[in-house]
N, C-alpha and C positions, 0 to 999 in steps of 0.2 A: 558932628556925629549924626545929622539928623541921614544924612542920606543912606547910612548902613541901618537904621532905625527903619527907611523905607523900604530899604531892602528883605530886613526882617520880618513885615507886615509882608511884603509880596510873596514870601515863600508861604506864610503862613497861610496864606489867603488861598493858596494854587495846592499846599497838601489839602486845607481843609475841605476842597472843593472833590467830587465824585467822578468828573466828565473826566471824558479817553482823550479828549482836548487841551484841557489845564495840566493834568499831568504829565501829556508830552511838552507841554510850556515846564512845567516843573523842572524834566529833567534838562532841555534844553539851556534852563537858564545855571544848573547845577553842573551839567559835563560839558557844555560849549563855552561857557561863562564862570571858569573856575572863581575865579577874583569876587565875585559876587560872592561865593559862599566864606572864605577866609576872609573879607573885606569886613563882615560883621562882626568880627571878634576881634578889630580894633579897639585900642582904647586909651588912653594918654601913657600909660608905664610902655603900652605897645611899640606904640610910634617912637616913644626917646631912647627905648632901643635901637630899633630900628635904623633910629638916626644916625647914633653910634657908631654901630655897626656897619652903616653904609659911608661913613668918613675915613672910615678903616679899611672899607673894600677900594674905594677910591686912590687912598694912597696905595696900596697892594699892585692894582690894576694898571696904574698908570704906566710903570716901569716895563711891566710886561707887556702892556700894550703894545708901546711900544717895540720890545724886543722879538713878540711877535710877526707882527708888520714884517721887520727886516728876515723872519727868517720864510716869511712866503715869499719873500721878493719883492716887498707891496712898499711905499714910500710908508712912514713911522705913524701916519695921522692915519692910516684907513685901521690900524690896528685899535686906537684909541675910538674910532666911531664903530667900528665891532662892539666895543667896549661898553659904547652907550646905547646905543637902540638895540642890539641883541639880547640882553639881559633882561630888557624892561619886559618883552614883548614873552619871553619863556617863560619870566615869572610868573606873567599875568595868565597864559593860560598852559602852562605845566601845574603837575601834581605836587610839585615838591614846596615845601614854603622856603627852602633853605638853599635849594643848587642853586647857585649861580653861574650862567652863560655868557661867552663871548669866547674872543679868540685861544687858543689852545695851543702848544707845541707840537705834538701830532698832528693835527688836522692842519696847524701853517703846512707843515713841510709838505702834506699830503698832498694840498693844492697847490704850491710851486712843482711839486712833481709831475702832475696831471695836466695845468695849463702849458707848464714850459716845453710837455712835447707837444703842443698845438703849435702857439706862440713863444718866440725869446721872449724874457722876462724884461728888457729893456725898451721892447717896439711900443709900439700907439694902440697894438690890437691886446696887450696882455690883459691888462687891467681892465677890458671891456667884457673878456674872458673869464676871469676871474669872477667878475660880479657874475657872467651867466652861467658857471658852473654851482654858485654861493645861490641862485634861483633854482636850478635843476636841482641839488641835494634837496633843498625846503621841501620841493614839490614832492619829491621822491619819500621826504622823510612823514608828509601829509599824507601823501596816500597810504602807506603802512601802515601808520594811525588810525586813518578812515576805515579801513579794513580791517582793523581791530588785530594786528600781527607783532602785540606789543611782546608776546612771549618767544620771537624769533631770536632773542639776541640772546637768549639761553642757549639757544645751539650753538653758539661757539663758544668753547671751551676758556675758562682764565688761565689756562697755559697760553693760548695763540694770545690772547691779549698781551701776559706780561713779554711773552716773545716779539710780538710787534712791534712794543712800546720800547723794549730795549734795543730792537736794532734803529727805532725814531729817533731815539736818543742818538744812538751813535754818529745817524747821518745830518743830527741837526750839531751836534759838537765840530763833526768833522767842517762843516758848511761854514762855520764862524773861527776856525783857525787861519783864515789867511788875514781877519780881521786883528788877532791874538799874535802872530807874530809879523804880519806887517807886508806880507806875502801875495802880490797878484797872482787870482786865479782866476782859469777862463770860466765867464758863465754859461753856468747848466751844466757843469762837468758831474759825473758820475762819481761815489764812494770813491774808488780806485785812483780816476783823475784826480781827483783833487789831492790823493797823497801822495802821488805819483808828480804831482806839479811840486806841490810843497817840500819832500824830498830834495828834488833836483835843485830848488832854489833855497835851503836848508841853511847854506854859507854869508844868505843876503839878509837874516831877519834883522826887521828894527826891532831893539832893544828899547826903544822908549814906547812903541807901541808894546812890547811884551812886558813890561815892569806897570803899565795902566794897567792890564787886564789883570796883572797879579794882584795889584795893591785890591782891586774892586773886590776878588773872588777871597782875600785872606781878613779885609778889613768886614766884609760881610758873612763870613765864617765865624770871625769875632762876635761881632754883635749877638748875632744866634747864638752860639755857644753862651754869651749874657745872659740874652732876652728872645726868646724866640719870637714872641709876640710881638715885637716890635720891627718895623718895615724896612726888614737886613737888607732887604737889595737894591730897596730908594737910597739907604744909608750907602753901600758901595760905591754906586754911580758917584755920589757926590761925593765919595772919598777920590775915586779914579778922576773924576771930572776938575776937582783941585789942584790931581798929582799932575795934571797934565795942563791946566792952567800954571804952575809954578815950573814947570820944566818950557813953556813955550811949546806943546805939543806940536801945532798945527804948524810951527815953520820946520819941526823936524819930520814932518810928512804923516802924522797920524791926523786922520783924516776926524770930521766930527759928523752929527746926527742933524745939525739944523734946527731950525726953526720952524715949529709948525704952522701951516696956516692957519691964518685970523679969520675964526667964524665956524658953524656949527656945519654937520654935513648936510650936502648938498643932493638935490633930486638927480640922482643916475640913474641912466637904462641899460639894461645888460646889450649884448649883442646874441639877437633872436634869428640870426640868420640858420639857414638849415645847416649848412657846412659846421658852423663851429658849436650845432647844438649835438648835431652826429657824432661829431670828434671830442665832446664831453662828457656824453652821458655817460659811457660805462665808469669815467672817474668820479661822475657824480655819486653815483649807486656807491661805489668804494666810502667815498666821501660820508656819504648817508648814514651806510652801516656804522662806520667805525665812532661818527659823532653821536648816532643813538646807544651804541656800545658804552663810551667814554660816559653820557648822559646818565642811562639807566644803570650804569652801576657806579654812579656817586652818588646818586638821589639814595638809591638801597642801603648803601654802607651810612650816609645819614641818619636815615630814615631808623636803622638800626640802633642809630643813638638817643635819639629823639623820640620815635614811640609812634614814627606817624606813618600813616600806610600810602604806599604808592602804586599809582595808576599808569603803568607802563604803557598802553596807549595812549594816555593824555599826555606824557612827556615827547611822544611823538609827534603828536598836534601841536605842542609849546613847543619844541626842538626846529620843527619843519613850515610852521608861519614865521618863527622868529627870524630864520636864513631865507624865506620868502619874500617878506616884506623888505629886510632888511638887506637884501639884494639892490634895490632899490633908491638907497642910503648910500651909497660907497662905502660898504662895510662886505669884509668876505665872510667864507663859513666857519662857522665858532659852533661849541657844545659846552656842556660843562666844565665847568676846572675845578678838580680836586681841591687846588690852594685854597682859591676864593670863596671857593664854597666851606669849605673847612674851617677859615680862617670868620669866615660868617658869621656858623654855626657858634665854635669857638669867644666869637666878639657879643654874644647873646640877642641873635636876628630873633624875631619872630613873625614875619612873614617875607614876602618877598619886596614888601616896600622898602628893606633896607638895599637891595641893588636896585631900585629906582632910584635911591637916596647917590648912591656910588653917583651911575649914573649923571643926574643933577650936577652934580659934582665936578666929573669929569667936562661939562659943557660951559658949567665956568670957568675952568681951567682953558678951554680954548680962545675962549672967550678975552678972561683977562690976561691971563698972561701964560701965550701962546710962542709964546720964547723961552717956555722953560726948558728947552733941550738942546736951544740953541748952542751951548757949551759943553753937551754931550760927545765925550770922543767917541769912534764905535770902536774900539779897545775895550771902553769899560765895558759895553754895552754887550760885546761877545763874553767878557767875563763874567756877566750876568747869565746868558744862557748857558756855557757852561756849565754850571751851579743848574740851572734848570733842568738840562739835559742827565744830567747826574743822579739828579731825584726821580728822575724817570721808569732808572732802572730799581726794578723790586729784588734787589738782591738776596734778601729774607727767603723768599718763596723760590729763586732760579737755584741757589744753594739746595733746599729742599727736596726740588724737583728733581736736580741731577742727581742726589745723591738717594732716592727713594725710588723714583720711578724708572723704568728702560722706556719703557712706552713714552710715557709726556716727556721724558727728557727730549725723544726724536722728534716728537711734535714741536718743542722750543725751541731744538737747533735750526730745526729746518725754516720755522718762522724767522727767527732770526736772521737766519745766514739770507734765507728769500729778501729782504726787507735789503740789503746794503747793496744785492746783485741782480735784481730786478728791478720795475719800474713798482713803485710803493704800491699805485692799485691792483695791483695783479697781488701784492704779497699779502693784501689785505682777502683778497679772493682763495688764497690757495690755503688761508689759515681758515677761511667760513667751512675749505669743502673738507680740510683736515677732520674739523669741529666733527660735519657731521659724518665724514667717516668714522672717527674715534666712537661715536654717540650708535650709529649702524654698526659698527662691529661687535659694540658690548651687547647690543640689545638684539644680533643676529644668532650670539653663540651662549646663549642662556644657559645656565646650571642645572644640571642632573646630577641628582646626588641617589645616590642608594641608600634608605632609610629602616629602618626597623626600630621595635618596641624596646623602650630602655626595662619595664618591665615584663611582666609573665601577662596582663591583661592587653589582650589581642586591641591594638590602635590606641592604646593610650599613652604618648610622650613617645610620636618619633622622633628620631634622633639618625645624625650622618652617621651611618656603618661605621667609617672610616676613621673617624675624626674620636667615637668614645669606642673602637674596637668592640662594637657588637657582634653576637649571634645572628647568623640568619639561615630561613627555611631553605633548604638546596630543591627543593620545589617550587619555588616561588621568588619573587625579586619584587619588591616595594620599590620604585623611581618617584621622585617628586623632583614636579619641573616648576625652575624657580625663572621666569620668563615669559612674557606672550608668545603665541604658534603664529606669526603672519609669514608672510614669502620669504621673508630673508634670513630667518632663520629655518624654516622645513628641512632641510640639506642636512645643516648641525645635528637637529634633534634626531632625524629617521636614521644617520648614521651612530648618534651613541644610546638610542634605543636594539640599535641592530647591535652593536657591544653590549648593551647588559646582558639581552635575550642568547647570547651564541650559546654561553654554560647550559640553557635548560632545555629538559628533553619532552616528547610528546605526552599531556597530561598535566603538564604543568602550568604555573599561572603566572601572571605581570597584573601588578595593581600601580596605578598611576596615578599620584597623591597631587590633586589638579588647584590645590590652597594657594599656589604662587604664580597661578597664570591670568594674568587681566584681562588679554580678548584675544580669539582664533576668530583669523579668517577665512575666507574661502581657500585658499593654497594652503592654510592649516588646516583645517577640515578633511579637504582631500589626502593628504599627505596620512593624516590618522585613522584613513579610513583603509589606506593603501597598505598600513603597518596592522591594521586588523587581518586585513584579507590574508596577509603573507604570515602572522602568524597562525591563526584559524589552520590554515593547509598545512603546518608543522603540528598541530594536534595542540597549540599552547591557545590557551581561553587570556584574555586581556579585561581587565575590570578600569572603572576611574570612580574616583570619590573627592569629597568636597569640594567639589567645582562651584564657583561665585554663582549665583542666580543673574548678574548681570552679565556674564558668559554664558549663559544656558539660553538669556533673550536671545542675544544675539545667534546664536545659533541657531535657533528657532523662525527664525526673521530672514536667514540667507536658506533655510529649507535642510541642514543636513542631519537637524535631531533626532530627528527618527530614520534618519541612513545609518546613522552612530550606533544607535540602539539604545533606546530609553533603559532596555534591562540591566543595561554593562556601567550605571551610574549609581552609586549610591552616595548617600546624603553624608555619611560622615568614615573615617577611616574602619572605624568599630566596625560597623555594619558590613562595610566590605570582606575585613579579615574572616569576620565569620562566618559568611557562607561561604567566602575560599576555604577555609579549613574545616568545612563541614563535609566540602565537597571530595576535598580529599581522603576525610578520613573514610567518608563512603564508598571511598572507592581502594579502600584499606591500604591507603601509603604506610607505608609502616618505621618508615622517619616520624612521620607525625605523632607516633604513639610515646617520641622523649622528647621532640622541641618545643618551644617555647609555645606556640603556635598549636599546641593539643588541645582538644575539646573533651576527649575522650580518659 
């Protein structure tokens, strides 16, 4: 412990110190150096969690690892070294103490989709590919980070997510039934091909490849349904792996997994050449998003259980050296996994030492005994994602959606259907500009409500006309605009200010109750300045009241506050009402003398 004990005295030393110097050492060694800061809060009850918990991820991981691997198209060992260097390296400098990183179901299929239309998945230049799409995401996902653009992946919506995620699903199920009923299919065939193949040869399944996959996916339904906590889908494999040892699998043509190689991975170089960096990057950027996406909202939904606050740029720094470095490694691109990470959390982790621990773990496994899949059929092994594929989809929330929303329902289908008929990165692109159309549309066409007083005292408790059936002055129209004034919405607002105002005639007034608007910009400004003028030459006077003070800078700052007219502002609704109906009564309206709105 003494070296967390050094650690201790260093920060101490660098807060207690005054200089513009130690302080930027301070935070250097706190925001570039996360592991320094939670490495000190080790402590022996620490670490034999820890340990636990990372024996637990290990067995968890291995299976998947594996099944990973095969569904990017990647030989079963590059998924397992995913497994090891990519977790160590997120742990250490991501936010989270508890996400666990490495290969994923979405992001395999993502990258066999990406590489395979460069290279077939079978040639000498795949897997060279691979690794330099697994360096371009890194790079792509550091500089996001760098730039502190950790609040970008709020703009897409958790509709296009769970819509994503469930057409990933479907193409990662579909991609592992010729494994399931025993069925050759050509590679790199599209959604369609591949049922279109399978179909046609429908008459020819092996039956002892389809009764592995079952026994794997009914005997690990089992177990779960027992114990969940316990590691149902190593338990299949080795239920499938049995049936198909005591049936003689491999002389009835169900093919197996192999043996992985002996020894720990090895120093790779991607291929840097211009040609296949051009022909990657836009799948990288795909790749990027959807790994920070998967990343930053497992860390969150943790985070929510746990109590511990997260640094969404720092998981981009941890997300995007771990696929950088680990590029490197013969390992492709990984983010988070719900499972493992869950399953962590769940096993009582308390830092990230516990997928270092995994990890470790996994490296002896190579190590010594590196024929543990040697007797793997890939029957069981498709029965396992399966089951993956499966949990993929958020059926909870797709239920919900169709049957609540019109709007995100179209948003889901359309992701989804994009995801099985297009090439995955474009479907991950069409769901970002969804996001922010959906996020532009709400925030173009902001609320105007027609408002008056619930009681007799002028601007105390307005309230929507509509909504409690009030009273209102037929001289007069209260609007409060629930929305900012910038460009994309001016259009909205100047046409249903032009509908409140049609009812009222020369002499009368608009008070515009300015409490729910954050910031006007210049195209707002203009626009309100354009609805003065045109009402002014109809004889109607325009007032605004409680406008933010930090509305009022800004305004102030781009020059139009005193184009506005300082006069036509008052500080609170009161104040307004009252010299509107002061003004009117001056000018002997004679409604005024029984509405609500009487002074007199």
């Amino acid at each position: 412990m003494e070296q967390w004990l050094f650690f201790a005295s260093l920060e101490a030393q660098l807060k207690g110190s005054g200089s513009r110097f130690t302080q930027r050492q301070y935070i250097f060694f706190t925001r570039c150096l996360p592991f320094l800061v939670w490495g000190r809060s080790l402590t022996r009850h620490s670490l034999v969690a820890d340990f636990l918990a990372g024996l637990t991820g290990a067995v968890i991981v291995l299976p998947q690892g594996v099944a990973y691997a095969l569904i990017a198209g990647l030989p079963p060992e590059y998924g397992l070294y995913t497994a090891i260097v990519t977790p160590v390296i997120a742990g250490l400098f991501g936010s989270s103490l508890h996400l666990v990183s490495g290969p994923t179901a979405a992001i395999s299929i993502v990258v066999l989709s990406v590489v395979s239309n460069v290279f077939p998945p079978n040639s000498s230049e795949f897997i060279p590919a691979v690794l330099t799409l697994t360096f371009l995401t890194g790079i792509v996902q550091l500089l996001l980070g760098f730039a502190k653009l950790g609040t970008l992946v709020n703009f897409i919506s958790h509709t296009v997510v769970i819509g994503f995620t469930a057409g990933a699903a479907v193409l990662i199920a579909s991609s592992q039934m010729k494994y399931v009923l025993g069925l050759p299919v050509p590679t790199n065939s599209s959604f369609t091909q591949t049922w279109t193949a399978l179909a046609q040869q429908f008459g020819e399944i092996n039956f002892y490849a389809l009764m592995i996959a079952l026994a794997t996916m009914l005997s690990t339904l089992l177990l779960k349904r027992i114990n969940p906590r316990l590691p149902t889908m190593l338990f299949g494999m080795i239920v499938g792996s049995l049936l198909c040892w005591l049936i003689d699998g491999g002389s009835q043509g169900v093919p197996l997994v192999g043996s992985l190689p002996d020894g720990l991975p090895g120093f790779a170089v991607p291929d840097f050449s211009f040609d296949t960096i051009h022909a990657l990057l836009p799948g990288a950027v795909a790749v990027a998003i959807l790994g920070l996406v998967e990343a930053v909202t497992i860390a969150r939904a943790i985070a929510m259980r746990s109590g511990q606050r997260i640094d969404g740029n720092q998981e981009f720094i941890g997300q995007g050296l771990s696929n950088a470095v680990a590029s490197f490694f013969s390992c492709y691109a990984g983010s988070g996994s719900f499972t493992r990470s869950g399953v962590n959390y769940e096993s009582g982790a308390q830092t990230p030492v516990a997928a270092i621990i995994a990890a470790l773990t996994l490296v002896l496994i190579l190590i010594l005994i590196p024929e543990v899949t040697s007797l793997l059929p890939l029957p069981a092994m498709a029965g396992a994602i399966l089951l993956i594929a499966w949990g993929l989809i958020d059926r909870l929330h797709i239920r919900h959606i169709l049957r609540h929303n019109r709007q995100e329902s179209v948003i889901l289908l359309v992701t989804f259907t994009s995801t099985l008929i297009i090439e995955l990165e474009f479907a991950i692109y069409l769901g970002v500009i969804l996001s922010l159309v959906l996020y532009l549309r709400r925030t173009s066409r902001p609320r105007l409500i027609e408002v008056a007083p619930k009681s007799s005292t002028p601007g105390l408790d307005l309230r929507s006309v509509s909504r409690y059936n009030l009273a209102t002055c037929p001289r007069m129209k209260i609007v409060r605009i629930d929305g900012s004034i910038f460009f994309g919405a001016t259009d909205y607002i100047q046409q249903s200010l032009l509908d409140f105002t049609a009812p009222l005639d020369r002499g009368d007034h608009l008070l515009i109750v300015c409490s729910g608007i954050n910031f006007i910009d210049m195209t707002g400004a203009e626009m309100l300045l354009q609805e003065i003028a045109r009402l002014k030459a109809e004889g109607i006077m325009v007032k605004f009241c409680a406008l933010k003070n930090t509305v009022k800078d800004e305004m102030l700052t781009i020059g139009y506050w005193e184009a506005l007219g300082p006069v036509n502002f008052f500080n609170t609704p009161e104040e307004a009402l009252s010299t509107i109906t002061h003004n009117l009564n001056k000018h002997h309206c004679k409604v005024c003398r029984s509405c609500i709105f009487s002074t007199s």
